[in-house]
PLY file of the C-alpha trace (Angstrom):
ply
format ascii 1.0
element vertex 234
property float x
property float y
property float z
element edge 233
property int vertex1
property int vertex2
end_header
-10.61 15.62 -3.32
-12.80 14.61 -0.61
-10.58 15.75 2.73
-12.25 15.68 6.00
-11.47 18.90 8.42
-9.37 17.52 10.90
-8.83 19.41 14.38
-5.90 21.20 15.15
-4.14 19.11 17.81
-1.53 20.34 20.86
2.02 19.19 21.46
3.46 16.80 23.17
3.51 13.98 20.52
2.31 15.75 17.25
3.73 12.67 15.26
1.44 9.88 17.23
-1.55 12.04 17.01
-1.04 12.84 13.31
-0.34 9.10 12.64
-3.74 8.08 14.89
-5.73 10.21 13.36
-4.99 9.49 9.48
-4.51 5.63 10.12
-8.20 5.72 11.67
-9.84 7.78 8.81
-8.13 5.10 6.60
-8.92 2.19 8.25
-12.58 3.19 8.35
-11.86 4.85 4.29
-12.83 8.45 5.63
-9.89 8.73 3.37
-10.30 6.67 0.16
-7.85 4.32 -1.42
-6.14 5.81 -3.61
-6.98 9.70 -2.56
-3.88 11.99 -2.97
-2.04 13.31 0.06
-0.58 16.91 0.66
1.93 17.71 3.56
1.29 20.95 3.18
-2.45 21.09 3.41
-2.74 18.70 6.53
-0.05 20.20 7.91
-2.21 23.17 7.42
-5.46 21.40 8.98
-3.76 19.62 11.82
-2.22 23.25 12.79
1.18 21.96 12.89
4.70 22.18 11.08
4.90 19.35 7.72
7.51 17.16 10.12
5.24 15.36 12.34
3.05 15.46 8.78
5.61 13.47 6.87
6.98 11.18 10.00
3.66 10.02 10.83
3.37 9.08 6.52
6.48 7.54 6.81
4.98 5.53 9.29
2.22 4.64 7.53
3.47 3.66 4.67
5.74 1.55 6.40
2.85 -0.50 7.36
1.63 -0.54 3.67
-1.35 1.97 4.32
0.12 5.11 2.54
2.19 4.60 -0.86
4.80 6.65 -2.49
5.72 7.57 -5.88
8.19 9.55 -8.03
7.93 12.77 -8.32
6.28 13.72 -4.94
2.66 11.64 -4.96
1.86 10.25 -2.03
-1.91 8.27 -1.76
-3.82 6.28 0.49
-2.82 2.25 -0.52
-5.07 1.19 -2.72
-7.28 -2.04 -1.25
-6.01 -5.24 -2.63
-7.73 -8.56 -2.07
-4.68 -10.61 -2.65
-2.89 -8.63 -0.21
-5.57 -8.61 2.55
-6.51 -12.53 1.99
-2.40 -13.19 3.16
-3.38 -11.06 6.03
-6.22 -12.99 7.33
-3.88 -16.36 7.01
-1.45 -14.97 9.36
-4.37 -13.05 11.61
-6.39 -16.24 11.97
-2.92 -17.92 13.38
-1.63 -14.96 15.82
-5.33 -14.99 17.55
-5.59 -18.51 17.33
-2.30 -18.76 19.68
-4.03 -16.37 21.78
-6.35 -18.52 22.64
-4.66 -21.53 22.97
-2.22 -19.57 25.29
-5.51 -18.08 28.06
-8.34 -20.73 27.36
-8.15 -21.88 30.28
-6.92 -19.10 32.61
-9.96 -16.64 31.73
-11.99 -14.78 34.80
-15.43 -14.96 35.08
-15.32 -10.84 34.02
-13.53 -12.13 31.41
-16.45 -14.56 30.26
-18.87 -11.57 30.86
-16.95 -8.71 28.87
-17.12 -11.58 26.09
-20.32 -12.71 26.05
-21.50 -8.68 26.47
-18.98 -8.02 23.17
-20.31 -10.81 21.37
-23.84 -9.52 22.37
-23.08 -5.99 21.09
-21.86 -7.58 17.50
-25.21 -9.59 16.92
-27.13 -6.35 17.42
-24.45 -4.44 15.45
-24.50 -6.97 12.51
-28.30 -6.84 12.07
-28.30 -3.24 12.10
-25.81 -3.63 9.77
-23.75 -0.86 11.57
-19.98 -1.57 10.33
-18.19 0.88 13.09
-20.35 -0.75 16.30
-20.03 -4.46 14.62
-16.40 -4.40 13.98
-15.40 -2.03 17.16
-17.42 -4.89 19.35
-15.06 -7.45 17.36
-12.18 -6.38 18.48
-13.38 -6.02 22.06
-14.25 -9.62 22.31
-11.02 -10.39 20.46
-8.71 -8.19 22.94
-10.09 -10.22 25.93
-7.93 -13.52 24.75
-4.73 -10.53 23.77
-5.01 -9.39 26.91
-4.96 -12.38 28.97
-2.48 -13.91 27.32
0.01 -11.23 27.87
1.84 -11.73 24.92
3.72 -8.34 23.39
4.61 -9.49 20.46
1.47 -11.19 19.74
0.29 -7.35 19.97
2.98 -6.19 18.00
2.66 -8.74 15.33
-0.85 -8.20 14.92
-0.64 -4.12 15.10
0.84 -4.36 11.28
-1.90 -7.06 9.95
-5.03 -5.37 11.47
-5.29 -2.45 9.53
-5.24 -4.12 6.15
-7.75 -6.73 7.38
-10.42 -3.55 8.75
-9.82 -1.41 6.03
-12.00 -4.48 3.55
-14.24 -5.05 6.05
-15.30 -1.10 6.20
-15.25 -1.50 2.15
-17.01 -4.91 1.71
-19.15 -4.98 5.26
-22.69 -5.90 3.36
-21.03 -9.35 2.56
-20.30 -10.45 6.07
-22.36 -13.17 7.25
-24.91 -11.89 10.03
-24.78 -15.02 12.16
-21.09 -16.70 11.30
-19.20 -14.42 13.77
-21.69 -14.53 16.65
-21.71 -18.17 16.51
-18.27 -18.91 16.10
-17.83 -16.95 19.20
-19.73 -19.20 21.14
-18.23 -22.15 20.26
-14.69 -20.57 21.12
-16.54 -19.77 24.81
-17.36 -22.79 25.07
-14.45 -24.39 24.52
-12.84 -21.90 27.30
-15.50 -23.09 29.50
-13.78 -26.77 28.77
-10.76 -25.47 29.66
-10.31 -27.65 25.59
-6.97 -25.16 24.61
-7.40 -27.16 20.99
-11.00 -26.30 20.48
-10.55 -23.22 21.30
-7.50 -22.40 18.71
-9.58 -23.74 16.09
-12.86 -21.95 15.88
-10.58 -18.64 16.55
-9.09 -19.73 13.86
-11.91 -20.99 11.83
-13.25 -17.15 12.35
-11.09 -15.63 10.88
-10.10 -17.94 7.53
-13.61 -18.15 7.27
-13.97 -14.01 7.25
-11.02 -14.21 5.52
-12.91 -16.56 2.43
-16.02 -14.18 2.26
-14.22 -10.93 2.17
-11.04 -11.68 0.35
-11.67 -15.50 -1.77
-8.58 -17.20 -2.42
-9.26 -18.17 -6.15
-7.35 -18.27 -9.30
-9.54 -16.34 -11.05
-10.17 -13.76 -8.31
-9.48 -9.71 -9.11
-8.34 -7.30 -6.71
-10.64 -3.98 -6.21
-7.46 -2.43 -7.69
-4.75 -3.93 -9.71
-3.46 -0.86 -9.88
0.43 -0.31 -8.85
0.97 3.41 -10.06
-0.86 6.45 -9.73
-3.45 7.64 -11.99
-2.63 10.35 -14.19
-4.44 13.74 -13.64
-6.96 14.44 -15.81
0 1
1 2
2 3
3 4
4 5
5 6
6 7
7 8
8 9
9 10
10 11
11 12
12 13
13 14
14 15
15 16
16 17
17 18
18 19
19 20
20 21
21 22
22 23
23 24
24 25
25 26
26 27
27 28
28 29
29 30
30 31
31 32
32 33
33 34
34 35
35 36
36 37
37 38
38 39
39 40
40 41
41 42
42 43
43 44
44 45
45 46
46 47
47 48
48 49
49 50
50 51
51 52
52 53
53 54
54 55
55 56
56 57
57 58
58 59
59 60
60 61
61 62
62 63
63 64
64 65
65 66
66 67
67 68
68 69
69 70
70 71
71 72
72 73
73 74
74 75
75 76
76 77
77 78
78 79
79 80
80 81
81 82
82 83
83 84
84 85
85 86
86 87
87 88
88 89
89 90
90 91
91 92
92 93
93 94
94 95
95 96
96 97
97 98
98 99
99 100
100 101
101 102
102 103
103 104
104 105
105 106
106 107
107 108
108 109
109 110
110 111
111 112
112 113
113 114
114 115
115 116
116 117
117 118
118 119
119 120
120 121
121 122
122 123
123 124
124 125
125 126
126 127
127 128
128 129
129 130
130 131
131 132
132 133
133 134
134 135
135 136
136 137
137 138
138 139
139 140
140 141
141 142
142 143
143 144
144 145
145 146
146 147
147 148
148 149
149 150
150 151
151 152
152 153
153 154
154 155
155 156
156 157
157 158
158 159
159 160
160 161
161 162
162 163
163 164
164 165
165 166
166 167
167 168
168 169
169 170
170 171
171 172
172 173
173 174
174 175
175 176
176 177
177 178
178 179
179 180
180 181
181 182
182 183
183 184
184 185
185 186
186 187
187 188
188 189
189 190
190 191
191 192
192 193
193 194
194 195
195 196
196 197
197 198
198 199
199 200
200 201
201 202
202 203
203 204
204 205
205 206
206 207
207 208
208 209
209 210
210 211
211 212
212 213
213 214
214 215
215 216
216 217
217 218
218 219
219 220
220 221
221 222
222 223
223 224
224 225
225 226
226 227
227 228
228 229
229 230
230 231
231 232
232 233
């Protein structure tokens, strides 16, 4: 089992750091879907007792990233297309309201941290460097979550996210290299407009349209795992 060697961490809040740390190595699959999962032994690497351990995998698997099964197996969720194309529906909508709520109240730092994010992902995209790309995504996407000073536009999205990053680390070679970048622009430039409407819809257009090349809504489609129960050991 491929298990990374995580650093022993310090008290106070064992639980959050133990729930950062493994939700980021399975967002970016450091940890595979479907790889096995041992209180004991991360207990044992995080240097800790197995109760933060087994809150922060309660957490988890709360948000559908870690799954359960009789007779003690826990896993990392397996990826599922279906699953992550629903995602994107309801992404594309929470950001889109972000913008509609700030397009016309941004800064002019706020039209510079954009257009530097935005930068970033070009370069990122035709290095084909999935970390910087999607890490200077979400910067130019927290600019319009930030200014529109929404919690539960935050919350709502905190669950969502995950699922939507963790195909985009698996499937990151079929992501257009100019799509983003330019939908981007045309979402600046309808903030420049102060055009709330135009804005909404290429924000939203992003996304579905991510949504379509990493996750197609077909009849015909298959998941990268169908998969409900654990494999048997062999």
């Amino acid at each position: 089992m491929n298990t990374p060697q995580f650093q022993k961490l310090n008290r106070p809040s064992l639980r959050d750091q133990v729930y950062i740390t493994l939700k980021q190595g399975i967002i970016t699959l450091e940890l595979a879907p479907g790889q096995k999962l041992n209180d004991m032994e991360l207990a044992s690497q995080f240097g800790v007792s197995r109760t933060p351990v087994r809150e922060a995998l309660k957490r988890l698997e709360d948000e559908g990233l870690v799954e359960s099964f009789p007779g003690a197996i826990t896993r990392i969720a397996l990826l599922h297309e279906e699953t992550a194309a629903h995602a994107f529906v309801v992404a594309a909508a929470l950001h889109a309201l972000a913008a509609r709520l700030c397009a016309s109240q941004l800064t002019v730092e706020d039209y510079a941290e954009l257009e530097a994010a935005n930068q970033e992902l070009t370069v990122a995209l035709e290095q084909q460097d999935a970390e910087k790309a999607i890490a200077a995504d979400d910067r130019f996407h927290q600019v319009f979550l930030n200014r529109a000073a929404n919690p539960e536009l935050n919350a709502a999205l905190h669950g969502i996210m995950p699922k939507i990053r963790r195909l985009e680390y698996a499937k990151f070679s079929q992501v257009s290299r100019e799509h983003s970048p330019a939908d981007h622009l045309k979402i600046i430039t309808a903030c420049r407009e102060h055009n709330e409407a135009d804005a909404a819809h290429w924000m939203e257009h992003n996304w579905l349209s991510l949504g379509q090349w990493l996750a197609p809504r077909q009849n015909d489609s298959s998941t990268i795992s169908r998969s409900s129960e654990p494999a048997e050991e062999r």
